[in-house]
LOLUMRO-980874 format. One record per residue (C-alpha): residue in one letter; z, y, x. Coordinates in Angstrom, 3 decimals. Last residue first. Layout:
// residues N
@residu: A, Z: Z, Y: Y, X: X
...
END
This chain:
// residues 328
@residu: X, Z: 33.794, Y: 2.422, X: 14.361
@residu: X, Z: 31.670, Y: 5.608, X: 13.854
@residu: X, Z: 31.803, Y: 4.974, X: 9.852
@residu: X, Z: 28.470, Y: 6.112, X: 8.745
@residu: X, Z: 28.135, Y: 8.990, X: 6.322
@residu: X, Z: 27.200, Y: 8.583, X: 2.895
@residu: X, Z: 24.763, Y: 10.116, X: 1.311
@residu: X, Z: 24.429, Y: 13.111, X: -0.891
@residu: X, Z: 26.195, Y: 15.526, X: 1.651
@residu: X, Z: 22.693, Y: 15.549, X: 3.683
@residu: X, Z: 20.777, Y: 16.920, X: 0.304
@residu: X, Z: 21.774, Y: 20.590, X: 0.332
@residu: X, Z: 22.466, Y: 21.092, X: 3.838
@residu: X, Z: 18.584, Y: 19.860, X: 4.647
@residu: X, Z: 17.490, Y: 22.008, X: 2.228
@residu: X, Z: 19.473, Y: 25.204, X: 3.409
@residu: X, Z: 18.455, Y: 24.349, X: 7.217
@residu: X, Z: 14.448, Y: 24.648, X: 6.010
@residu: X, Z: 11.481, Y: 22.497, X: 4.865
@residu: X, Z: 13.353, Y: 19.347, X: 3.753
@residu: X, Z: 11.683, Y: 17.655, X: 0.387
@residu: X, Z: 13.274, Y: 17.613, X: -2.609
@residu: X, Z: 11.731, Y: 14.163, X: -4.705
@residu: X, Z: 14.761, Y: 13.603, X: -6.747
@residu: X, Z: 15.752, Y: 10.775, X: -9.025
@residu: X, Z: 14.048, Y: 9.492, X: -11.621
@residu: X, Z: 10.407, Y: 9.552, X: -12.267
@residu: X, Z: 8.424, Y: 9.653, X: -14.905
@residu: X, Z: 5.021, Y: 8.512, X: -14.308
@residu: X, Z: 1.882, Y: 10.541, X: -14.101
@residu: X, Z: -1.832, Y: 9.272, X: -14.264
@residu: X, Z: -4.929, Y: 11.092, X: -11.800
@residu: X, Z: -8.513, Y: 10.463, X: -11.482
@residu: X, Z: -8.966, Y: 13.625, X: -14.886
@residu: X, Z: -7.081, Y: 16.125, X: -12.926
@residu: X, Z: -10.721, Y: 16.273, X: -11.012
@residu: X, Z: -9.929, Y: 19.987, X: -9.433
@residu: X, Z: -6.262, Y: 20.008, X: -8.885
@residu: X, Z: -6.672, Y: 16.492, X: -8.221
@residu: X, Z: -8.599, Y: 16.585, X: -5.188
@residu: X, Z: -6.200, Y: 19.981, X: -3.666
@residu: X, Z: -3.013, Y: 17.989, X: -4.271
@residu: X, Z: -4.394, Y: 15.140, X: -2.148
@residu: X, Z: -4.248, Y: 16.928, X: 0.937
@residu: X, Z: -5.362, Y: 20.502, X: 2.273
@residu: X, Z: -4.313, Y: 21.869, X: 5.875
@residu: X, Z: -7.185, Y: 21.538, X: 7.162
@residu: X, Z: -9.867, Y: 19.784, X: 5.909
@residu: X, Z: -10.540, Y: 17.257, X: 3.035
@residu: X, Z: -13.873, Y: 15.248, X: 3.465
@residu: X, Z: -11.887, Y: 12.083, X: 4.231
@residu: X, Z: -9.804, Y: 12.486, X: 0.807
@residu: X, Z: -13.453, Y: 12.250, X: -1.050
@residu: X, Z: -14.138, Y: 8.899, X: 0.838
@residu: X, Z: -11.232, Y: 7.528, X: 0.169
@residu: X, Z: -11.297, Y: 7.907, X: -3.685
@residu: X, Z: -12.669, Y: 4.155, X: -4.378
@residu: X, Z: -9.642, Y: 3.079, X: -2.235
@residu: X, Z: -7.119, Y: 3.691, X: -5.008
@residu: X, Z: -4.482, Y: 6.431, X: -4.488
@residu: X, Z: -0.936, Y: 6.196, X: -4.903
@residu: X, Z: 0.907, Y: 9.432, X: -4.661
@residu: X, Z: 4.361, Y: 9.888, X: -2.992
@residu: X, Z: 4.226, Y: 13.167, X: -3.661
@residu: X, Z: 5.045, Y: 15.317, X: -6.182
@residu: X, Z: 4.378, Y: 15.973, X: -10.388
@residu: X, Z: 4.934, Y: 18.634, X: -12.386
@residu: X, Z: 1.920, Y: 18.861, X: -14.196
@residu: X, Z: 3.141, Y: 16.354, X: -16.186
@residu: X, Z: 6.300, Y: 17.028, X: -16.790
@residu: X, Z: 9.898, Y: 17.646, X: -15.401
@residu: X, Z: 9.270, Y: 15.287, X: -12.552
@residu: X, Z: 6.171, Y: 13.572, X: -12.205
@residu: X, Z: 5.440, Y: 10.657, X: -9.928
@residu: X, Z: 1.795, Y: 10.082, X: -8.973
@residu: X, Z: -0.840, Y: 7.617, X: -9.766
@residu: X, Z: -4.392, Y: 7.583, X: -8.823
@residu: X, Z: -7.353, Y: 5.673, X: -9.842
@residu: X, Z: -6.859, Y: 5.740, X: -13.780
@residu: X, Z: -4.589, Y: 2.203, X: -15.125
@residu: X, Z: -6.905, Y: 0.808, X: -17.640
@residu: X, Z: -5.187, Y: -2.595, X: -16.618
@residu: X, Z: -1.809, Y: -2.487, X: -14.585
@residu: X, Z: -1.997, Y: -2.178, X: -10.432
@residu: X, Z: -0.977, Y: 1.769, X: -10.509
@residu: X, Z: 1.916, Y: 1.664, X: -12.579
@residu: X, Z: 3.493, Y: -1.605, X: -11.121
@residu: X, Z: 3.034, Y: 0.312, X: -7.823
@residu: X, Z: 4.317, Y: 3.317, X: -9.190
@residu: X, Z: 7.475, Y: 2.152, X: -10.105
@residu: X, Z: 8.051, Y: 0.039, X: -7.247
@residu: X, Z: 7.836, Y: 3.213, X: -4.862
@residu: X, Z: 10.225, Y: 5.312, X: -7.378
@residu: X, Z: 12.778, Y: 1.877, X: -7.542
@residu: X, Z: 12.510, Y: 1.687, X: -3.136
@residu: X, Z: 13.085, Y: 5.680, X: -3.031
@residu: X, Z: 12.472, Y: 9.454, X: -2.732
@residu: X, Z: 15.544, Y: 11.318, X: -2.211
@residu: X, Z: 14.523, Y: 11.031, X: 1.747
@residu: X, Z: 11.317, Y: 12.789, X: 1.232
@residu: X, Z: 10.433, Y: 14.301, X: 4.586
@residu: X, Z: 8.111, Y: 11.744, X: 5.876
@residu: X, Z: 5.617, Y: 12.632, X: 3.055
@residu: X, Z: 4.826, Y: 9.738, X: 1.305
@residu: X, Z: 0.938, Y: 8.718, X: 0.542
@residu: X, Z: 0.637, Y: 5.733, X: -1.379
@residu: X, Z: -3.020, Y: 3.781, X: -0.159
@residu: X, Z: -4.820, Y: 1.608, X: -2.478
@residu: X, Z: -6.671, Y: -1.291, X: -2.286
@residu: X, Z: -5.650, Y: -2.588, X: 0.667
@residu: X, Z: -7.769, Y: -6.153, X: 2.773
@residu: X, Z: -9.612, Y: -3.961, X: 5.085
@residu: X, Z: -6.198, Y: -2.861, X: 6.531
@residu: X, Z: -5.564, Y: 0.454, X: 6.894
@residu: X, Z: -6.130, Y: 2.366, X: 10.293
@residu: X, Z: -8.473, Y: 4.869, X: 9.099
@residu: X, Z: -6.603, Y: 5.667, X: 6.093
@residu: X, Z: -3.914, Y: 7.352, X: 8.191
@residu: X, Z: -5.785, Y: 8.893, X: 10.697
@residu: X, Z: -7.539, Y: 10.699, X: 7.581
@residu: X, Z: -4.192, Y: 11.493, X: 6.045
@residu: X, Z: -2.915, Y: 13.012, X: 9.475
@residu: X, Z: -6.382, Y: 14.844, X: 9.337
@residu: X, Z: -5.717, Y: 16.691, X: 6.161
@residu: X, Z: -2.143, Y: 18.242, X: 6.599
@residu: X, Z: -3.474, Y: 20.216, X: 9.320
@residu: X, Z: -5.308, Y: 21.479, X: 12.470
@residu: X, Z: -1.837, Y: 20.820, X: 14.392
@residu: X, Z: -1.959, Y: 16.841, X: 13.930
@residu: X, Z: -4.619, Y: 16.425, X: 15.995
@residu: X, Z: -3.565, Y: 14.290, X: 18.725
@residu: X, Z: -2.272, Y: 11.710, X: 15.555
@residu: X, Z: -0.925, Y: 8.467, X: 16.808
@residu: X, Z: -0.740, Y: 6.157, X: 14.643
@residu: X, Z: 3.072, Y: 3.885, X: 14.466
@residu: X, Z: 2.495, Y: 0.802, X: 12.565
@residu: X, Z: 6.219, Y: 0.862, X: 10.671
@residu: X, Z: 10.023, Y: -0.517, X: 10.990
@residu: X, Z: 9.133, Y: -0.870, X: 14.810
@residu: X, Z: 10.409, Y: 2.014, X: 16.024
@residu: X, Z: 10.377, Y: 4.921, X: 13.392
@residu: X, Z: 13.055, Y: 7.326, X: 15.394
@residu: X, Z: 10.913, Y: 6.466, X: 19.086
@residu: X, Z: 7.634, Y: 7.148, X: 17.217
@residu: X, Z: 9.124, Y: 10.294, X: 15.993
@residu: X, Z: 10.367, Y: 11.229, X: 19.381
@residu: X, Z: 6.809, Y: 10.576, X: 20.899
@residu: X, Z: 5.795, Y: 13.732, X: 18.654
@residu: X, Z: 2.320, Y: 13.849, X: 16.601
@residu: X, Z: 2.739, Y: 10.865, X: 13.963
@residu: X, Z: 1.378, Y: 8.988, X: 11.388
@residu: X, Z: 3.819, Y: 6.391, X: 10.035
@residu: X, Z: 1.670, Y: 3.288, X: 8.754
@residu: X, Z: 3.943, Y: 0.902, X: 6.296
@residu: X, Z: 1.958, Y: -2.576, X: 5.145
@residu: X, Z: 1.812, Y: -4.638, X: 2.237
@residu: X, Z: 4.233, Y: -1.699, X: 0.342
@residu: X, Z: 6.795, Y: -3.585, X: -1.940
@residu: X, Z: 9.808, Y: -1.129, X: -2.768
@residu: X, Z: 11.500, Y: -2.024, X: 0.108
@residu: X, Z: 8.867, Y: -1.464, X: 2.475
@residu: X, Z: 8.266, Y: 1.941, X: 1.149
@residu: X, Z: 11.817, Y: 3.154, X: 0.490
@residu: X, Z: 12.655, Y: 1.734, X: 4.327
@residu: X, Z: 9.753, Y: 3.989, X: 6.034
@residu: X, Z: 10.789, Y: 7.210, X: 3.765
@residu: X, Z: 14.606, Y: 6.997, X: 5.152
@residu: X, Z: 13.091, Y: 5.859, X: 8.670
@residu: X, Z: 11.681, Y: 9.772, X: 8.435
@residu: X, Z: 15.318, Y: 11.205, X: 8.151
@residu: X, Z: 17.173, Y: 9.666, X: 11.049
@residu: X, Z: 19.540, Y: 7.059, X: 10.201
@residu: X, Z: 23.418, Y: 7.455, X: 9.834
@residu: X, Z: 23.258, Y: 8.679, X: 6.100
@residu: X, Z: 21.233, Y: 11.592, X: 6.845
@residu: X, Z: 20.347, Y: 12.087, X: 10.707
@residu: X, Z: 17.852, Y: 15.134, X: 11.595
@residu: X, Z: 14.757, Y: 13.658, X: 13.571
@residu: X, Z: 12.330, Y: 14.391, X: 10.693
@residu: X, Z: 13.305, Y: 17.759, X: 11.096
@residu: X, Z: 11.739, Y: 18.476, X: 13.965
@residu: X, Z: 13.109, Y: 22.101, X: 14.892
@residu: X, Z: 12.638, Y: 25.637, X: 13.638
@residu: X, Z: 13.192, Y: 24.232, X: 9.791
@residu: X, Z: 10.876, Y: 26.784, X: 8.859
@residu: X, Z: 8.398, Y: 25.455, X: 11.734
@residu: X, Z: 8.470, Y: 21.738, X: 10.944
@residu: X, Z: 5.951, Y: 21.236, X: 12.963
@residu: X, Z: 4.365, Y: 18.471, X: 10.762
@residu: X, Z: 3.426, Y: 14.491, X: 12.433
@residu: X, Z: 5.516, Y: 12.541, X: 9.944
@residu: X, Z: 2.360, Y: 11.704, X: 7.139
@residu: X, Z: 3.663, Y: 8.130, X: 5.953
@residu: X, Z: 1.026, Y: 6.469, X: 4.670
@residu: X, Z: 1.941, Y: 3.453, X: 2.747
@residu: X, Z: -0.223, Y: 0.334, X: 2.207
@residu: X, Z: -0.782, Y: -1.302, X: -1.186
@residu: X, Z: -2.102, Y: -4.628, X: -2.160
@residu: X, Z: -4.253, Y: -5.718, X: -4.686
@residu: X, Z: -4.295, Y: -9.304, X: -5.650
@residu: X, Z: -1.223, Y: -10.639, X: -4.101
@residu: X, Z: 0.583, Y: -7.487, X: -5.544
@residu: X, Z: -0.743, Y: -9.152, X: -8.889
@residu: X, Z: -0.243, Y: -12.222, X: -8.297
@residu: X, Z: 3.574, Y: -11.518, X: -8.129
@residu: X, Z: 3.758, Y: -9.067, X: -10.767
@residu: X, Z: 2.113, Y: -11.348, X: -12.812
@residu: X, Z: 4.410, Y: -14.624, X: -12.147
@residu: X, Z: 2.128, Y: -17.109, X: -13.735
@residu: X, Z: 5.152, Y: -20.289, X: -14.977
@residu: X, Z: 5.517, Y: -23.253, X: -12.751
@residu: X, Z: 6.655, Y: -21.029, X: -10.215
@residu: X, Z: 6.750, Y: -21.814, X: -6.101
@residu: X, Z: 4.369, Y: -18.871, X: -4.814
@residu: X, Z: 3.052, Y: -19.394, X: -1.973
@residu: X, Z: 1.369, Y: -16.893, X: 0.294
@residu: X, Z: -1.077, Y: -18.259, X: 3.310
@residu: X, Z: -3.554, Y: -16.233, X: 5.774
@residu: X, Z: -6.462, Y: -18.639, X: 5.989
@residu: X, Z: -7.394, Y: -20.416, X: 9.404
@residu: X, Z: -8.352, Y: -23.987, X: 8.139
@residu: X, Z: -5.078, Y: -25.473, X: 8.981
@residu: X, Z: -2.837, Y: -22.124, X: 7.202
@residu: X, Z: -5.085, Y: -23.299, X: 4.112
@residu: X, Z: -3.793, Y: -26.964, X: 4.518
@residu: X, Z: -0.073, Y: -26.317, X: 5.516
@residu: X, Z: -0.327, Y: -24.161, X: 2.021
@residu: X, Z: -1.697, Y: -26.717, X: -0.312
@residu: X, Z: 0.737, Y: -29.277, X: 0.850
@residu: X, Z: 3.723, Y: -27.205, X: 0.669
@residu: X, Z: 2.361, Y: -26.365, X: -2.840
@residu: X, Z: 2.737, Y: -30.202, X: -3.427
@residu: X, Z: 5.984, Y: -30.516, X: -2.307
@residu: X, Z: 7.384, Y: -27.716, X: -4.592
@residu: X, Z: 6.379, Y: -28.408, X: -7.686
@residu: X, Z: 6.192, Y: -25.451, X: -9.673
@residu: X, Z: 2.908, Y: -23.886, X: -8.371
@residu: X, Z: 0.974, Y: -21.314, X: -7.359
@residu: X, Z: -1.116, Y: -20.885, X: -3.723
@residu: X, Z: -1.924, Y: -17.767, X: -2.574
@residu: X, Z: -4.605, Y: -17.780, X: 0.257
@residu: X, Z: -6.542, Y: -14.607, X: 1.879
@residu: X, Z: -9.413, Y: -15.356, X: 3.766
@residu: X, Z: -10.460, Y: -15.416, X: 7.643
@residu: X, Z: -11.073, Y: -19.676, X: 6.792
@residu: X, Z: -10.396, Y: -20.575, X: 3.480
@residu: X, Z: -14.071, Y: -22.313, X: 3.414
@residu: X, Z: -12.663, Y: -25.068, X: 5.465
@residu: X, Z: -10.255, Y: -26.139, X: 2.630
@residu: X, Z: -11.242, Y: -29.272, X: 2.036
@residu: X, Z: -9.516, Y: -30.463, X: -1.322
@residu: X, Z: -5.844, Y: -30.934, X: -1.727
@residu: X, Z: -5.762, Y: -33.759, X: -4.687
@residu: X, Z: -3.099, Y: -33.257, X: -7.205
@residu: X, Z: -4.432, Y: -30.001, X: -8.512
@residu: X, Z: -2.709, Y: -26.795, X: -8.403
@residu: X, Z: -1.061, Y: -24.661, X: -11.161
@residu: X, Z: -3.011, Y: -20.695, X: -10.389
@residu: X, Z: -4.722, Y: -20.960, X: -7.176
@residu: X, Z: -5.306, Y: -17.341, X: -5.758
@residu: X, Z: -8.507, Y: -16.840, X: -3.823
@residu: X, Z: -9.317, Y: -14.074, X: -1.072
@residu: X, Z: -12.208, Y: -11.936, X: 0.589
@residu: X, Z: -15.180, Y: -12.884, X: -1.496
@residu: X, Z: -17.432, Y: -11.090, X: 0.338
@residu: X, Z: -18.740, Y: -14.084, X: 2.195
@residu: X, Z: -19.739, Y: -15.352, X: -1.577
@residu: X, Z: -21.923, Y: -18.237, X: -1.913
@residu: X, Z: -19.351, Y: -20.789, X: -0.079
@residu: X, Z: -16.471, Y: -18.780, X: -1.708
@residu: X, Z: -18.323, Y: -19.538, X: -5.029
@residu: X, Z: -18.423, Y: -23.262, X: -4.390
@residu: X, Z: -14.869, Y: -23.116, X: -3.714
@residu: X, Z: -14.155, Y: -21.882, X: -6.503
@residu: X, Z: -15.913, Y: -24.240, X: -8.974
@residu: X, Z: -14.278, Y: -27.035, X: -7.685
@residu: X, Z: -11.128, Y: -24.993, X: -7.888
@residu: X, Z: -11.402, Y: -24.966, X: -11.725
@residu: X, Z: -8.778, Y: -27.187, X: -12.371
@residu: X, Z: -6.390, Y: -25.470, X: -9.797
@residu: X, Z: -6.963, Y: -22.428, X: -12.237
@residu: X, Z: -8.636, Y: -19.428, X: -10.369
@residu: X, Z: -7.965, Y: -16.001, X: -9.171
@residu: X, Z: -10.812, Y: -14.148, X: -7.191
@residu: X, Z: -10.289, Y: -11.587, X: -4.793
@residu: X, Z: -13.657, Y: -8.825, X: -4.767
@residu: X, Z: -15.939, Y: -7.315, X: -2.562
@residu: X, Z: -19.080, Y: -6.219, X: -4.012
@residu: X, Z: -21.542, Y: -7.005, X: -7.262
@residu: X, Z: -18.935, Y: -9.011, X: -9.115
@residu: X, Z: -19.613, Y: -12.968, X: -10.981
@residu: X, Z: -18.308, Y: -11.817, X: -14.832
@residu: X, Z: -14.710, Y: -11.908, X: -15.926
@residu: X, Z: -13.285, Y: -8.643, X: -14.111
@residu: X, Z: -10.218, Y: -7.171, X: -13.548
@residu: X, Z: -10.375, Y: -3.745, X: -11.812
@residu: X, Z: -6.590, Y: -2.928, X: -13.395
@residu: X, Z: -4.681, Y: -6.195, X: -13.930
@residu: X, Z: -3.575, Y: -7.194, X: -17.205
@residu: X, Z: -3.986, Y: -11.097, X: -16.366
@residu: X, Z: -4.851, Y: -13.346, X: -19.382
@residu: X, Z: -6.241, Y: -16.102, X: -17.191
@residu: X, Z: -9.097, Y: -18.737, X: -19.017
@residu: X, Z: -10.365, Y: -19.155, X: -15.134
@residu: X, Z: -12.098, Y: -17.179, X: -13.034
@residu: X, Z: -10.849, Y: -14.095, X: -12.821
@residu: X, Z: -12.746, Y: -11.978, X: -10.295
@residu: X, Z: -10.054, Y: -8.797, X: -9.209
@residu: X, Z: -12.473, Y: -6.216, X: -8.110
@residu: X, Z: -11.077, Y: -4.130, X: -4.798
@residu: X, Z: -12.032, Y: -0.325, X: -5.585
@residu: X, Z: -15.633, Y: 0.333, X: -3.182
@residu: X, Z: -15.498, Y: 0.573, X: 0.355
@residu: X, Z: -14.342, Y: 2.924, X: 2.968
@residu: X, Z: -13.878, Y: 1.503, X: 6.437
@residu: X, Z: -13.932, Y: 4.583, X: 8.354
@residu: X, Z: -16.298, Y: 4.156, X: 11.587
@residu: X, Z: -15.809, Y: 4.181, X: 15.035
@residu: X, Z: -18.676, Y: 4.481, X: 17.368
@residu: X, Z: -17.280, Y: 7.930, X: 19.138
@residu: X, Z: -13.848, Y: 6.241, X: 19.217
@residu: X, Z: -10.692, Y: 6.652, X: 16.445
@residu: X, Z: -9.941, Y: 9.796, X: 16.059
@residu: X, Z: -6.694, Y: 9.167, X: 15.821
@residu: X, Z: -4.810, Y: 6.172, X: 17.332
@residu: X, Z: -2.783, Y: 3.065, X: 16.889
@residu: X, Z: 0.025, Y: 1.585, X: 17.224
@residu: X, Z: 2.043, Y: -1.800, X: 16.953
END
């Protein structure tokens, strides 16, 4: 799939609001956003199957109610009409039954995720309830390396699928590569949503726009990875994913290494902050936002390495750390 950047004249950047997580039921979920009053905006509920009654009623009231997660399910599958263009998990620990649930909401035109548990699996519901897409920035020059380095091969795969694998492994809902030269579409292929970035040479800043453009309506936060991170991987991603989605978590979350000012990219960003990312210009990005509201952004300790490859002596530095592929 791709995409492109600017979008038309009568495009518009679907900004909104952080993503509310409505619980409606007697649910002790540390989730950041969590609410236990009926929300102003859009929001995901998460209900008890005794309560679905209830739930459904509110989905009726609610068009901006954009998903539901049923929490132990009740023996009787209800009409599920309501569903329809909405997000569905379904928990439960028998198995039959959540089959049941989930051939009904898939029937009414909901996008289904089951969860077969008889206990609440919080990381689980909580990915469910706010999910993150990567942005991959891969459309630099690269002029210090004096070629693309995104193309150069470290542990048999070129150096940008590297980034692409850490996010979907470590639990990204979607992967967008943004990108300037056909050859890095070619190298991503269909591990990510290629965009298409015609801009790319005004700067740092408009890759990240294309970027959050083209996310989903359904993410709640974006982690920005620079396609030149290869040290960077699945654990770091997972890491700040957990670190982002728990309760009194601050919008942004970045991985720190030797301190807290120390800290590099990937950084996860909650869509509240959009709009302040898509008034950045040139060749500014993130760094410049927090730099002058520190106060939006939490620090993790990572492990690991986050070098990034700006010149031959980088890229010789790192390429012996993985292991090369065996040509037969």
């Amino acid at each position: 799939m791709a995409g492109r950047w600017p979008p038309a004249a009568d495009g518009l950047v679907s900004v909104h609001s952080e993503t509310v997580v409505y619980l409606m039921s007697d649910l002790d979920l540390p989730l950041r956003d969590r609410i236990y009053r009926e929300p102003e905006g859009p929001h995901v509920a998460i209900v008890r199957g005794r309560d679905l009654e209830a739930a459904l009623d509110h989905l009726d009231a609610r068009p901006d109610c954009r998903a539901l997660a049923i929490i132990g399910l009740p023996r009787q599958v209800p009409d599920l009409e309501l569903l329809s263009g909405r997000r569905l998990l379904v928990c439960d620990g028998d198995r039959a039954l959540m089959r049941e649930f989930a051939e009904a909401g898939m029937a009414a035109g909901a996008e289904v995720e089951w969860l077969n548990s008889s206990a609440i699996d919080y990381h689980r519901i909580a990915a469910w309830a706010l999910p993150v897409g990567a942005i991959v920035l891969a459309a630099g020059a690269a002029i210090r390396m004096g070629r693309n380095k995104l193309l150069l091969e470290v542990g048999g795969k070129p150096l940008v699928r590297h980034v692409v694998e850490a996010a979907s492994e470590g639990g990204c809902h979607c992967i967008l590569a943004v990108y300037a030269e056909e050859a890095v579409r070619a190298a991503v292929e269909d591990a990510a949503t290629v965009v298409h970035n015609p801009d790319a040479a005004t700067g740092q800043s408009s890759s990240l726009k294309a970027g959050l453009h083209a996310m989903p309506e359904e993410i709640a936060g974006a982690l920005v990875m620079l396609g030149d991170q290869p040290l960077v991987g699945a654990r770091t991603v997972s890491m700040l994913l957990k670190a982002w989605r728990r309760e009194g978590a601050r919008p942004a979350v970045a991985a720190a290494y030797g301190g807290r000012d120390a800290w590099r990219p990937p950084v996860l960003i909650d869509r509240s902050l959009w709009p302040e990312l898509m008034q950045l210009q040139g060749d500014e990005g993130a760094r410049r936002l927090f730099a002058e509201r520190p106060e939006l952004l939490d620090t993790v300790p990572a492990v690991g390495r986050a070098d990034d490859i700006d010149t031959p002596e980088d890229y010789a530095s790192i390429v012996h750390l993985f292991p090369r592929r065996d040509p037969g």
